[in-house]
Residue, then its C-alpha position, 0 to 999 in steps of 0.5 A: x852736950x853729946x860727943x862724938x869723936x871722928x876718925x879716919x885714916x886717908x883722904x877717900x875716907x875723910x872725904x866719905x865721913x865729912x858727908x854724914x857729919x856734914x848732914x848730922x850738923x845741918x839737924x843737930x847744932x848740940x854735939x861737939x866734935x873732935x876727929x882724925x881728919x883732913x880738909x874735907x872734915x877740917x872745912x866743917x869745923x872740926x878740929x884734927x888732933x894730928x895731920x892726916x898724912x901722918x898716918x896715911x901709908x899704903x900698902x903692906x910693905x910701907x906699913x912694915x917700914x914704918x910700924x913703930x910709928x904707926x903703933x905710936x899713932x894709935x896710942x896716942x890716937x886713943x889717949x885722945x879720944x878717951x880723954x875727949x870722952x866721945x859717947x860715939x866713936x865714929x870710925x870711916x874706912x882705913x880697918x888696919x888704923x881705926x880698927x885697931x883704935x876702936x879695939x883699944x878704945x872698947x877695952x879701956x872704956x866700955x861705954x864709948x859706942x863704936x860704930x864703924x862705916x864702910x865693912x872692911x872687905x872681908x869677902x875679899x880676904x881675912x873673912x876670920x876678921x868679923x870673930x874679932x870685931x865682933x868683940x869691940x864694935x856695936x854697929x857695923x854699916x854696909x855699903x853693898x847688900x851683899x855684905x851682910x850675911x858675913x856679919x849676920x853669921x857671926x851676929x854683928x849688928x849691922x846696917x845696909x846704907x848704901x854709898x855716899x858717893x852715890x847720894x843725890x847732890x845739890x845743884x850748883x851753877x859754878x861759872x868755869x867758862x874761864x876754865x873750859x875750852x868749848x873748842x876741845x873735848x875733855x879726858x879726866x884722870x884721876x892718878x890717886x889720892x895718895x903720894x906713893x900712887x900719884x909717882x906710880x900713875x902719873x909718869x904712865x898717864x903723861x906718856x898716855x896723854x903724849x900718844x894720844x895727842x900724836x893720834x888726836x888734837x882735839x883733846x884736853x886732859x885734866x887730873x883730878x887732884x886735892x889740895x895737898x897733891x897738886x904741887x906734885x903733879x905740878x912738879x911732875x908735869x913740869x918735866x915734860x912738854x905737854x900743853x893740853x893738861x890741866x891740874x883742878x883741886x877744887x871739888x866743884x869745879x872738878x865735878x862740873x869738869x868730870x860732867x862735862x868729859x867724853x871719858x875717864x882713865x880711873x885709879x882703882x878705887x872709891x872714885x871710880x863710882x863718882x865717875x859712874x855716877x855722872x855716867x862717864x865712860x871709863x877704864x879702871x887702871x892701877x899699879x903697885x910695887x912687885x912685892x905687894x901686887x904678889x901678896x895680893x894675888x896670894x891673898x885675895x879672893x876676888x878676880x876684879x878690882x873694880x866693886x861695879x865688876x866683882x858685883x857684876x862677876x864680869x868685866x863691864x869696866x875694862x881693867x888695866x892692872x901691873x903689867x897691863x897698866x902701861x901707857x900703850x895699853x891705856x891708849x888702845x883701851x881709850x881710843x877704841x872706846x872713843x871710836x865705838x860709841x856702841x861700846x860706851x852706851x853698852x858700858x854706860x848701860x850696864x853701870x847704870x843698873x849696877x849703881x841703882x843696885x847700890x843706893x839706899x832707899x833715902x841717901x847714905x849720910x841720911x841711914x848713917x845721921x839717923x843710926x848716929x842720932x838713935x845712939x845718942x839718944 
């Protein structure tokens, strides 16, 4: 029976691997599995060789607290795998943890292929990475087309898949009636899918949803939360007095949610592109400790957060980041949006153009399958 050994490093790239593991098993039943997972890999029936929270830190500064810990994870994220003996090591996102695993795995066993999905964003900074992976890695796969001449230059083999998120989904008919409020027009928020980002968001978005309801009535707001984080918002939405909020962690009923908003407030990140890709009108938003906000700016390349505005070279999904991120700035952005609808069929338009741009020819879990299946032939 062939293995392969998933790992990832935080919940978006659980999420991203379990949709090509998902699409590998309903073709292949003879391979074995073992990952560094969350629920989304766990709900397959892959076992985790630890809790991914272990693991899952943002940010610069937080690595730096706590980097004998994450040296010890990689040791024995290695000692695992290589006592599985994988004949692919399938690594998803999170470059500073499954890099470095991949990296150590490749020296000590040679005949363990390593394929790495999602290019670290070396457009972005550190282009100097690829010499490096160049070294340890067999395939890389790309989510944007743009990417590739980074790799071809130091010739990494590599492989343009497109976005999972944009891959076409089955239809499912989940009942909410019991959920929606036909009466009320619904605003999604998506705080973040990690502790430290939810603290920060959270408080602004609550004072968000406060003046908005002191200007308007008519409006439900949901926060788009997972399983592990929902308590938290819980806690925090206990400590305000406000009626009109909901807190969803169940994937479908999110999505039907989510199709049926006027509009999205949308933490910077992968999530940004479900929310293009149910044509919801929305604003980018996103805030991060002094310290590592001015690394950023010292470090980075790009003017934009947003992937659909950096391929663009434009703002076509208005940004809202440190200091702008702030509760008055959020909703003169949302309401002046929700007044000119020209504004959102604009937006909506150009996101549209942008999206197609970012598709595979078939869908990403399919160019993802075939290339995992191709090594394990």
């Amino acid at each position: 029976m062939k293995k392969i050994f998933v790992l990832t490093g935080e919940p978006s790239g659980d999420k991203l691997a379990s949709t090509v593991i998902h699409k590998l098993m309903k073709d292949n039943n003879d391979i074995d599995y073992l990952c560094v997972g969350g629920t989304h890999l766990n709900s397959l029936g892959i076992k985790s060789i630890y809790d991914l929270k272990e693991i899952t830190y943002i940010a610069f500064t937080d690595v730096l607290l706590n980097i004998f810990k994450i040296k010890n994870k990689i040791n024995e994220t290695v000692n695992k795998i290589i006592e599985f003996k994988p004949d692919i090591l399938f690594s998803v996102d999170s470059p500073d943890f499954t890099l470095r695993v991949s990296k150590k795995v490749k020296e000590i066993d040679p005949n363990i292929k390593t394929i790495h999905f999602i290019a670290p964003k070396v457009w972005a900074w550190r282009e100097g990475r690829v010499k490096k992976m160049k070294k340890y890695l067999d395939h890389i796969l790309l989510l944007f087309k743009f990417e590739k001449k980074y790799f071809d230059k130091e010739n990494l083999l590599n492989t343009f898949v497109g976005h999972p998120l944009l891959d076409d989904e089955n239809k499912n008919n989940i009942k909410i009636d019991n959920i929606i409020n036909n009466n009320k027009k619904y605003i999604s928020l998506f705080a973040g899918s990690r502790e430290s980002e939810i603290k920060i968001h959270s408080p602004i978005l609550f004072k968000f949803i406060e003046k908005m309801n002191n200007k308007e009535n008519d409006f439900n707001f949901v926060f788009h939360s997972t399983d592990k984080h929902k308590n938290l918002l819980v806690k925090l939405l206990k400590k305000i007095n406000i009626t009109n909020v909901e807190i969803i962690s169940d994937d479908k009923i999110k999505n039907v949610i989510l199709k049926k908003s006027v509009f999205a407030v949308v933490k910077s990140g992968t999530v940004s592109l479900e929310v293009c890709k149910q044509n919801i009108p929305s604003i980018i938003i996103y805030k991060m400790n002094i310290i590592n906000y001015y690394l950023a700016k010292l470090f980075l390349k790009i003017k934009y957060a947003n992937m659909l505005n950096i391929i663009n070279d434009k703002e076509i999904i208005p940004e809202l980041i440190q200091n702008d991120c702030n509760a008055d700035e959020i909703f003169k952005s949302v309401y002046y949006f929700l007044k000119k609808p020209e504004l959102i069929d604009n937006q909506l338009t150009n996101v549209k153009s942008s999206i197609n741009d970012l598709k595979s020819s078939s869908s990403s879990s399919e160019e993802v399958s075939k290339i995992l299946l191709n090594y394990l032939a």
